[in-house]
N, C-alpha and C positions, 0 to 999 in steps of 0.2 A: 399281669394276667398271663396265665399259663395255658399252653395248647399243646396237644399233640397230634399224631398221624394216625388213621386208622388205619388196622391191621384187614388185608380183606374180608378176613372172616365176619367183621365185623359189622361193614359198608352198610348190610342189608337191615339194620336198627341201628339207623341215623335219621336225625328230623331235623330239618332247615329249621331259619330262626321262625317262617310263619308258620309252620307245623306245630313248632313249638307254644307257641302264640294260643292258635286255634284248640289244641290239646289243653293247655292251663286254662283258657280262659279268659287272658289275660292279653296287654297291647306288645306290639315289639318292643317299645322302650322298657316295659318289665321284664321284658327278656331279660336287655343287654345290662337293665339293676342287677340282677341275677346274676351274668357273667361277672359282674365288677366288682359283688360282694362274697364271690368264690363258692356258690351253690350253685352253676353251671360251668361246668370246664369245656369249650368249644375246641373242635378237632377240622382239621383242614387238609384236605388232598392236596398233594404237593402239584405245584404251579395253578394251585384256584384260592380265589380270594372270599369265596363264601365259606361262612362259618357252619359245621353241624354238632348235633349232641346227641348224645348216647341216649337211647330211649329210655333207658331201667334209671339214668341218674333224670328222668325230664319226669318219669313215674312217683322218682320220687317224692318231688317235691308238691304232691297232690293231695290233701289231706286224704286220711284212711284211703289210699291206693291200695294198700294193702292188710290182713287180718291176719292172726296166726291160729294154725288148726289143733291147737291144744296141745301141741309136742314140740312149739317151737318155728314150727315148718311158716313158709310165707304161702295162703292161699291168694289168688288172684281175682282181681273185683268182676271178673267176668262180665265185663263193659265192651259194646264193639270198637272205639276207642285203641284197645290194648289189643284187638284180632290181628296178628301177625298173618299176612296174606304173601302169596307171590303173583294174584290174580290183577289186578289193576293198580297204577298209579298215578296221582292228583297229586302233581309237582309244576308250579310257575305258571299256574293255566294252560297247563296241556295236558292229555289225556293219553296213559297208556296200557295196551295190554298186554301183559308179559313181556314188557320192555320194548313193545311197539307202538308209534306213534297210532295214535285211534284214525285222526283224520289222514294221515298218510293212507294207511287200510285203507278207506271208502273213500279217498280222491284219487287211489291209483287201478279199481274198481274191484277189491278186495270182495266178494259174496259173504254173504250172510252165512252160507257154507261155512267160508273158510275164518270164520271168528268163530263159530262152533268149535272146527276142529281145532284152534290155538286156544282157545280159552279151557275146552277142557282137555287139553294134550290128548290128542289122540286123531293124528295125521291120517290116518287111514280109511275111519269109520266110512261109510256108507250112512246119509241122509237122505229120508226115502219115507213116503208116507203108506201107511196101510189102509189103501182105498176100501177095502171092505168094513173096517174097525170105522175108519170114516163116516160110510154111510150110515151103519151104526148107532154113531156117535148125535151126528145130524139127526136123524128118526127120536132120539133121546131129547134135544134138543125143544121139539115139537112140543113140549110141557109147560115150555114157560109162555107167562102171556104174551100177547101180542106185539105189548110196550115193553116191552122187558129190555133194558139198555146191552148194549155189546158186550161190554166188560161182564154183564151179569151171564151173557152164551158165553164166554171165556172161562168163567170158572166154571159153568158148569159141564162144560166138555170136558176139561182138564178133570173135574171129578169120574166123568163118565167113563173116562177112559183108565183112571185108577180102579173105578169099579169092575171094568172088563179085565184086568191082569192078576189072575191070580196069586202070581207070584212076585210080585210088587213090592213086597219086604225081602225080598232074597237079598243079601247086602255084597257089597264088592262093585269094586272101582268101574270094571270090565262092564257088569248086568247093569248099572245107573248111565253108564254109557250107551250101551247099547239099546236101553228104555228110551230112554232122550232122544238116540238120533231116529224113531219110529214116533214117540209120542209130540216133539214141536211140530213137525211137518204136520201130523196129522189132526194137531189142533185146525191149524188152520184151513184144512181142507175143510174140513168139518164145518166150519164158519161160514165158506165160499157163498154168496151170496146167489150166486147162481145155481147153487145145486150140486154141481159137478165140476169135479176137478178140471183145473184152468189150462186152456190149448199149450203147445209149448211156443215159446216164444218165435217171432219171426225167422227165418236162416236156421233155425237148427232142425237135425234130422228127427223123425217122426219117433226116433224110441229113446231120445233123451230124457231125462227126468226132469219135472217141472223144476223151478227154483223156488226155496222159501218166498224166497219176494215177490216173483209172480202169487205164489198161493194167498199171501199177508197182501194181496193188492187186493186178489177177486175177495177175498173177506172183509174189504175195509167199504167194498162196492166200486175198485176200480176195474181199471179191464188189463185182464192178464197178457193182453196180447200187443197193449201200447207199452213200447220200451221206455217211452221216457215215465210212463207213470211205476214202470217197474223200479226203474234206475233211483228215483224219488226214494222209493220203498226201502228198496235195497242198501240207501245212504243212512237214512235211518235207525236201519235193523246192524248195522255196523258202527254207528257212533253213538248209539243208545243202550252198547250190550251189558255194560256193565259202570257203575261206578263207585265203585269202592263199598264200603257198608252205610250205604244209603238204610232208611227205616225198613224196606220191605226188606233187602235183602239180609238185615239182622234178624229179621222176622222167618227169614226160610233158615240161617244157620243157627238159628235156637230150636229149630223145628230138627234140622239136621244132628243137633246135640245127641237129643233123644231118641235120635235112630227113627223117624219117622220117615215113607217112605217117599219114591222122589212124587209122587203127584201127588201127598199133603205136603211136602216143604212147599212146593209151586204153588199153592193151592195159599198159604202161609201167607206166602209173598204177596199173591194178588189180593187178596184181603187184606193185607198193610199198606198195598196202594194206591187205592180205591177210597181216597181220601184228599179232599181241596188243599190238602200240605203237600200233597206228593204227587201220585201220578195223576190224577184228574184237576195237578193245575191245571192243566193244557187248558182244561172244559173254557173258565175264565180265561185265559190268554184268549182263546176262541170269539168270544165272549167281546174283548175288548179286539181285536183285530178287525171284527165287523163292525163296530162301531166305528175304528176309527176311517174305517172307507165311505161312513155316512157324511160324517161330517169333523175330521181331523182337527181345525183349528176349535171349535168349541171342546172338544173334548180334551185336547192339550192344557189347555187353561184350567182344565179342574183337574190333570194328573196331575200336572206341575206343583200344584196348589198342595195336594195331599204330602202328610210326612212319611210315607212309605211307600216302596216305588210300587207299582204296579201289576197283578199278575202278567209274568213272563219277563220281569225285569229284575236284576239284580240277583246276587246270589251269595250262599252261604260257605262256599267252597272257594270257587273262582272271586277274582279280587277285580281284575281291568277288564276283559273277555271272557267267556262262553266260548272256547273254541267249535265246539260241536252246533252252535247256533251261528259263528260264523259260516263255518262248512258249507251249514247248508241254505243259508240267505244269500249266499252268493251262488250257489247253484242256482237256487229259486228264479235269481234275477239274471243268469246268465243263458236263462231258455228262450229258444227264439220262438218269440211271442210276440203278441200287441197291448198283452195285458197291463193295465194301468197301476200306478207302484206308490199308493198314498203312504204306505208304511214305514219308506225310508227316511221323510222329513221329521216324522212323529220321535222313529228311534235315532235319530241324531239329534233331538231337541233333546231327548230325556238325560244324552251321556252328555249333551254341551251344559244342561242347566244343573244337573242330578248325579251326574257320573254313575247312572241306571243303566246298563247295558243289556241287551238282548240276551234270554236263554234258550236254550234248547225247546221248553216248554212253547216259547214265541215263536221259534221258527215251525214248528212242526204244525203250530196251530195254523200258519199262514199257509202251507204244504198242505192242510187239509182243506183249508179253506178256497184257496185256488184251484184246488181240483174240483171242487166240486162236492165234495165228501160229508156225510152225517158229521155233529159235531163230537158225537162218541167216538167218532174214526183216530181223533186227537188222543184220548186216555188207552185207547185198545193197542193203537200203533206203538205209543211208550212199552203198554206190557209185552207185546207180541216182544220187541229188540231185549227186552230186563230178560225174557225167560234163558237165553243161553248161558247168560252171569248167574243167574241162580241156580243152573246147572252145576256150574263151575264152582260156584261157593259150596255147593250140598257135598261134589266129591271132594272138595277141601277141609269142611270142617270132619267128614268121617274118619280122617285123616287123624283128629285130634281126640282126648279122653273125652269120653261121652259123658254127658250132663254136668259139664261145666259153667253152663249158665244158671247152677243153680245161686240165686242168690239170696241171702238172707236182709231179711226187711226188719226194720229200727221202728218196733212197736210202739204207739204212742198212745193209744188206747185204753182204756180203765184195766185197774191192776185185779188181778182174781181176788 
């Protein structure tokens, strides 16, 4: 079996053996078939013992990966799959952005700010809400019924506020930046539960600017002025910002293909999340979190029993951990409180009997639920953290030939 060294240029379309895995479809032992029958040649950094492969020879081997456009030329299946990113990376169960560890960020008390400014490169910006567009926005608000769930005032702000900006299709890296660091803040203010934009935090002087997380607390219905329900928020809105091309956020860079602008890509996004697969797992984790504080051993016996684990259990990405659901369940449980912890025995039965481990979905739902919070507070807090990534992906794929996702569909229907 033959190996070589990759050249640096290279490093950045390499995919470990479960990348490769996950990409085919297929188990690691079909990998290492592959290596052994010489239709994967593995490359190895000097002094490491893990194997990687070249992504275009791991494409290849993909039925119809690729079509030719009539001249010869290779078109590309325009799959998220194949989206070359420098936005996030899902390697060995950890989480990074732009090469930083996610939970490092929000355990070393990284703002919600400051994964804005990393994610869409742009150190500098000013994040700052437009209280008058705000109000605004809230008055617009007033239209839906009474019952109208959270997520459904989420998008329709986010619409509102596209409707307010005339120039909203102006295109460039600069004006989508400069939209984003007015229009996230001012979602949320807009939301604020209270009416009005949330006090500034305890200790700081009177002409500071709020922070996201205070403002994503007073909208979730906490109170902007207790730090630790801030710091809660603020953990969140930092290790939920992005993950790789999840279904919404292929849903905003198909949106971004076509040069749509950034409050329909966002708009894209929360509409593809907005769904019991994706971001309203939480709803169910929610769901199940309160039940199991009713009564934990009856309910053990009938998860345990089922063949699939449970919402907020297990994952399609991660293999042994959920880093981002450890983060923050150990936060949860490191607050000095009295509060009673039925939840730990449940989720160490499910990984001793199931190898079912905790996600993000589960901890946040417990986040919500300990405070106190509506169970919407669970799918909205996901969205409120997703929208910075979906920033970052819209200024990324502009970056790329527009309407690349078009794809063509294998007719099967009666013949004219």
């Amino acid at each position: 079996m033959s190996t070589s060294t990759p050249s640096p240029a290279s490093t950045a379309e390499l995919l470990t053996t479960a990348q490769v895995a996950l990409y085919l479809g297929v188990k690691t032992e079909t990998v290492y078939a592959y290596v052994s029958r010489g239709r994967l040649t593995p490359v190895r950094h000097p002094g490491q013992r893990a194997s990687l492969y070249h992504l275009a020879q791991v494409q290849a081997l993909r039925p119809g990966s690729t079509r030719t456009d009539g001249s010869g030329g290779s078109v590309g299946r325009g799959l998220a799959e194949s989206i070359h990113t420098s936005i996030t990376l899902l390697e060995k169960d950890h989480l990074y952005y732009r090469g930083q560890d996610a939970v490092v960020l929000a355990e070393s008390g990284a703002s919600a700010e400051d994964v804005c400014r990393l994610l869409w490169e742009a150190p500098e910006v000013a994040i700052a809400a437009d209280e008058e567009l705000a109000a605004a926005t809230r008055a617009g608000l007033a239209a839906l019924p009474p019952g109208a769930r959270l997520v459904d005032r989420l998008r329709l702000a986010v619409l509102l506020l596209g409707a307010a900006d005339p120039l909203r299709h102006v295109p460039g890296a600069q004006d989508v930046i400069a939209r984003a660091a007015v229009a996230v803040p001012t979602v949320a203010a807009a939301l604020s539960s209270a009416g009005q934009p949330p006090r500034h935090p305890k200790g700081e002087n009177a002409g500071t600017p709020t922070t996201l997380a205070a403002r994503w607390c007073a909208a979730l219905g906490g109170s902007p002025d207790d730090p630790e329900s801030v710091d809660l928020v603020r953990r969140v809105l930092v290790l939920l910002a992005d993950h790789d091309m999840a279904g919404s956020t292929t849903a905003v860079r198909v949106s971004a293909s076509v040069r749509a602008d950034l409050y329909s890509c966002l708009l894209a996004g929360l509409s593809a999340m907005d769904s019991p697969l994706h971001g309203s797992a939480g709803l169910d984790a929610r769901v199940l979190a309160a039940s199991v504080r009713e009564d934990p051993t009856a309910l053990l016996g009938r998860v345990l029993a089922s063949e699939r684990p449970p919402a907020g259990f297990g994952h399609k990405v991660y293999v042994e951990r959920d880093p981002r659901a450890e983060s923050l369940l150990a936060t949860l449980r490191n607050l000095p409180d009295t509060q009673p912890d039925p939840w730990r025995d449940f989720e160490d039965a499910l990984m001793a009997h199931r190898g079912w481990f905790p996600t993000s979905d589960w901890a946040v739902a417990l986040l919500t639920l300990r405070q106190g919070w509506a169970g919407g507070a669970t799918e909205v807090l996901f969205a409120a953290a997703r929208l910075a990534g979906w920033v970052a992906h819209v200024l990324e794929e502009q970056q790329e030939p527009a309407l690349r996702f078009r794809l063509t569909g294998v007719y099967r229907g009666p013949r004219p």
